[in-house]
C-alpha positions in Angstrom: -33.5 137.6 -14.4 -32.2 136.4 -11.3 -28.4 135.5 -11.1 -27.2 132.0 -10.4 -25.2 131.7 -7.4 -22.4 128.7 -6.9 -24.8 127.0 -5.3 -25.8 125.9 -9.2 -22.1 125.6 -10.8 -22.0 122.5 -12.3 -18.4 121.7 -10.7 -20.2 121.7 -7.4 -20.6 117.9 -6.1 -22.8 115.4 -4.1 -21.7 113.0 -1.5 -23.9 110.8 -3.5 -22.3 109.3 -6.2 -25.4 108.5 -8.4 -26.0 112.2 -8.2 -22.5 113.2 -9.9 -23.4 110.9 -13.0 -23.8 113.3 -15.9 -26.8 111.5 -17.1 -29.0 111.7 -14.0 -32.3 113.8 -13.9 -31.6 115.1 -10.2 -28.1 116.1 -10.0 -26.8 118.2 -7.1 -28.1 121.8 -8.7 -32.0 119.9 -9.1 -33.1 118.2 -6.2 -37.1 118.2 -6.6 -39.7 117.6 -3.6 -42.0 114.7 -4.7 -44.1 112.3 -2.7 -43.1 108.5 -3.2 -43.6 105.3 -1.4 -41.3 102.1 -1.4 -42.2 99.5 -3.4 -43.9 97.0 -1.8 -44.6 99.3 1.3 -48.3 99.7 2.3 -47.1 102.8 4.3 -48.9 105.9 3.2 -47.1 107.9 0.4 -44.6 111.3 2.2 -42.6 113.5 0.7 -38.9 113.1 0.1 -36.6 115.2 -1.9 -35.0 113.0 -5.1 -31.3 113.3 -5.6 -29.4 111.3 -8.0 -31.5 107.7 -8.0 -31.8 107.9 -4.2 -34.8 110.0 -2.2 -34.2 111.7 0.9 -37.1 110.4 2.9 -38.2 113.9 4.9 -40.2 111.5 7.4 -36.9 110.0 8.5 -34.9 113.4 8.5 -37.9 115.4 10.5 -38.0 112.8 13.2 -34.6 113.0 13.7 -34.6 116.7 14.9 -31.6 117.7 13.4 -33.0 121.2 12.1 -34.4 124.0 13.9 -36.9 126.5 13.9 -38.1 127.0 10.0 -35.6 124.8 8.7 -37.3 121.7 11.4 -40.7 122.9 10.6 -40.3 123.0 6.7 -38.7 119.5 6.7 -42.3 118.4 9.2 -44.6 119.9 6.0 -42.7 118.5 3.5 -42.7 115.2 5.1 -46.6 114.9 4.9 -48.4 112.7 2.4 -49.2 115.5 0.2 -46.8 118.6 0.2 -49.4 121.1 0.1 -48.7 122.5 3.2 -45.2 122.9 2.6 
């Protein structure tokens, strides 16, 4: 079994408040990659990353060029409309 590092102590906190509420689904310690669209967009679906009741849109983040190298390119496959590349 692998160990769990802090990364997944449940003291640990978001900048997010919705993602500190005890009864959330995607606190800090699970933040799962999905692809979602806005209601009432008619913008293809991309992939975002859900934490607390907000999603990190990947789009947004990877045009920003924030990250480099692996970390940039990661973000550009995740950001797709399907995250089978990533």
């Amino acid at each position: 079994m692998i160990p769990l590092n802090e990364t997944h102590a449940p003291s640990e906190q978001s900048w997010l408040d919705s993602a500190n509420d005890p009864q959330t689904d995607f606190p800090l310690q699970n933040l799962p990659f999905a692809s979602f669209q806005q209601i009432g967009e008619s913008q293809q679906w991309r992939g975002g990353i859900a934490i607390g009741d907000q999603v990190l849109d990947l789009k947004q983040l990877a045009q920003k060029k924030l990250l480099q190298q692996d970390a940039q390119r990661a973000i550009e496959l995740g950001s797709q409309h399907q995250l089978n590349e990533l």
